[in-house]
SEMARSE-160100 format. One record per residue: residue in three letters; z, x, y of N, C-alpha, C in turn. Coordinates in steps of 0.2 Angstrom, whole numbers, padded with zeros to 4 digits, always signed. Atoms other than C-alpha are relative to their C-alpha. Example, Ala and Ser with C-alpha at 12.3 -4.5 7.8 and 13.67 -1.06 7.14 Angstrom:
% residues 2
ALA+0000+0004-0006+0039+0062-0022+0000+0004+0006 SER-0001-0004-0006+0036+0068-0005+0003-0004+0005 
//
This chain:
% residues 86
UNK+0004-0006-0001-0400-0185-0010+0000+0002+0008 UNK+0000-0003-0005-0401-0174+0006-0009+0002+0003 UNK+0006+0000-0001-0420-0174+0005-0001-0003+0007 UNK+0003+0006-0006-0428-0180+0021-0004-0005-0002 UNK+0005+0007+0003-0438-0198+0021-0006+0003-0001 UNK+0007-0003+0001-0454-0188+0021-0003+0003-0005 UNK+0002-0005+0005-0450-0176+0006+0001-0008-0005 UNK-0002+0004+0004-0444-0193-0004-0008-0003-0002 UNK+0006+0004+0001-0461-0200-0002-0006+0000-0006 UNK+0006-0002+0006-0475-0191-0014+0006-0002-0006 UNK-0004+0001+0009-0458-0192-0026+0002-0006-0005 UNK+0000+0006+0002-0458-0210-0028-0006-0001-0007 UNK+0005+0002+0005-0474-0210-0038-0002+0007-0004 UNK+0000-0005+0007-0469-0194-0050+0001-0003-0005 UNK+0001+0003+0005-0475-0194-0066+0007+0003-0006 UNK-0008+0000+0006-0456-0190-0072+0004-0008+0002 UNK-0003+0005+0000-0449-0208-0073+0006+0000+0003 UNK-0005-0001-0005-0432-0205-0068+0001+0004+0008 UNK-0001+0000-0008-0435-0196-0052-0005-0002+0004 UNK+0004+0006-0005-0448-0208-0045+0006-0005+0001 UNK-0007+0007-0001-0432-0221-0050+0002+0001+0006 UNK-0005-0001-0003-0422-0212-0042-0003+0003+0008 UNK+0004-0001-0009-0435-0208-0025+0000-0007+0002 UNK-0001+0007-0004-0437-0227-0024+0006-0006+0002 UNK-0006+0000-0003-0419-0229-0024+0002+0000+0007 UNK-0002-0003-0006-0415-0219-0011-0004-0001+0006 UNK+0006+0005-0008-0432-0226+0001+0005-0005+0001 UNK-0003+0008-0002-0424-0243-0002+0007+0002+0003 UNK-0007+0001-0004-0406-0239+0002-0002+0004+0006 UNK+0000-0003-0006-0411-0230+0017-0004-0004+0006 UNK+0002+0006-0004-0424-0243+0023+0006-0009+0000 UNK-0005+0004+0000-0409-0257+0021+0005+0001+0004 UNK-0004-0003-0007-0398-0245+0031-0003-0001+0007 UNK+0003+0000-0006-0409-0244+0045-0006-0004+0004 UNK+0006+0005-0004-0422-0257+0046+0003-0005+0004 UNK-0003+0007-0006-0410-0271+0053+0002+0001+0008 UNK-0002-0003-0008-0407-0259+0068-0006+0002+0003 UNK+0007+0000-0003-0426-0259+0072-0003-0005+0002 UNK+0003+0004-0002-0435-0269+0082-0008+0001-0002 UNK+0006-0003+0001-0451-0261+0078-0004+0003-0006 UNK+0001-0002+0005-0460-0255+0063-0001+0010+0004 UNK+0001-0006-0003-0465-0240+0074+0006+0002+0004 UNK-0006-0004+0000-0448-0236+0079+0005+0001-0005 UNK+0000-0002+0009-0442-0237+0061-0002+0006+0000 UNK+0003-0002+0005-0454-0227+0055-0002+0007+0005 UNK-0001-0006+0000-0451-0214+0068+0009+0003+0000 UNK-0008-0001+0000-0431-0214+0066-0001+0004-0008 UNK+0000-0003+0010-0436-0210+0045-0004+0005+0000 UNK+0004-0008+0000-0448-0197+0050-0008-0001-0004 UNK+0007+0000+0004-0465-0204+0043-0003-0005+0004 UNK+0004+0005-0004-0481-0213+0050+0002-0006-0001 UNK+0001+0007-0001-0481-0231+0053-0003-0002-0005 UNK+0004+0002+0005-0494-0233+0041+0003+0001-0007 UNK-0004+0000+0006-0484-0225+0027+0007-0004-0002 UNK-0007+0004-0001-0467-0236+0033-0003-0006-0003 UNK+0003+0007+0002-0478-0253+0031-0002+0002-0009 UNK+0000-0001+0007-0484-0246+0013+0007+0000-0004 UNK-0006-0001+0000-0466-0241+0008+0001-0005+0000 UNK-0002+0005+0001-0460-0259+0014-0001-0005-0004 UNK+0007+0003+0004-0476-0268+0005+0005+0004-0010 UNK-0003-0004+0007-0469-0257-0013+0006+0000-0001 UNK-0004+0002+0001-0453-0259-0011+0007-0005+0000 UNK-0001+0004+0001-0451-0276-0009+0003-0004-0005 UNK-0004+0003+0006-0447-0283-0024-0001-0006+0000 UNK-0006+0010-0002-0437-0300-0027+0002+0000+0006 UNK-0002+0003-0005-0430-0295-0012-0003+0003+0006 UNK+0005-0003-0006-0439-0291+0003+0007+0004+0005 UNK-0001-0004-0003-0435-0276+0012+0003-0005+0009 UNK-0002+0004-0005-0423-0284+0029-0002+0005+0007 UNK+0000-0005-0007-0431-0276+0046+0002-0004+0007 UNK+0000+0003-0008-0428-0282+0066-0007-0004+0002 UNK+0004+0006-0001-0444-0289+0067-0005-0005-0004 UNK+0003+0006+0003-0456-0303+0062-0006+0005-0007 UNK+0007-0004+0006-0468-0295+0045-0004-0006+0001 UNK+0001+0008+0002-0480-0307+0040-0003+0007-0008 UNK+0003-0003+0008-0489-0303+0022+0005-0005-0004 UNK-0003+0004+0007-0485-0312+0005+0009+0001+0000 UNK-0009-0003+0002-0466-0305+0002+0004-0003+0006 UNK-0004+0003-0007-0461-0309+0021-0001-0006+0000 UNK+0000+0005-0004-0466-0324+0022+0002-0007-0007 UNK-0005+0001+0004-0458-0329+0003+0006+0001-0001 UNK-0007+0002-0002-0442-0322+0010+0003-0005+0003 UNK-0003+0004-0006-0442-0335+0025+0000-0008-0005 UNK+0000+0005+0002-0446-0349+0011+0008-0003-0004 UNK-0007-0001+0004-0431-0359+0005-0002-0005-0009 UNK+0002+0004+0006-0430-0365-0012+0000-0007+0000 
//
C-alpha cells in the first residue's frame, strides 16, 4: 500500500477483518524494514511519521511470536523473551 505510516494506524483496528489484516501487515513489514536502521525509538518513529508514543504501542501490538527487531535495547515482556534462549 502507498498509504503513509500514519493513515495505516486507526486502520489496523477496523472493524472489517481483512483490512485491519492487511494494515498490520504492512505496519510489520515497514517496522522490520526500518527498525534495524534506528538507533532510537524516537528517530524511528520520526522517519515513519508518527509519535513515539504511538511507535512504542505499535511495537508492543505487533510483536507476536516474533518480536519486532529495532537498533536499540526495548525492555518489556516481548523483548526481553526474544533475548531468552531456549
Amino acid at each position: 500500500t502507498n498509504l503513509p505510516t500514519a493513515d495505516l494506524v486507526p486502520l489496523r483496528r477496523s472493524t472489517s477483518p481483512a483490512v485491519a489484516a492487511d494494515a498490520r501487515a504492512e505496519l510489520r513489514r515497514r517496522l522490520d524494514a526500518e527498525g534495524p536502521r534506528h538507533t532510537s525509538p524516537g528517530s524511528l518513529a520520526a522517519t515513519l511519521g508518527v509519535p513515539e508514543r504511538t511507535l512504542r504501542r505499535l511495537l508492543d501490538e505487533l510483536d507476536g511470536d516474533t518480536p519486532v527487531v529495532v537498533g536499540w535495547v526495548r525492555a518489556g515482556a516481548a523483548a526481553e523473551s526474544s533475548r531468552e534462549t531456549p
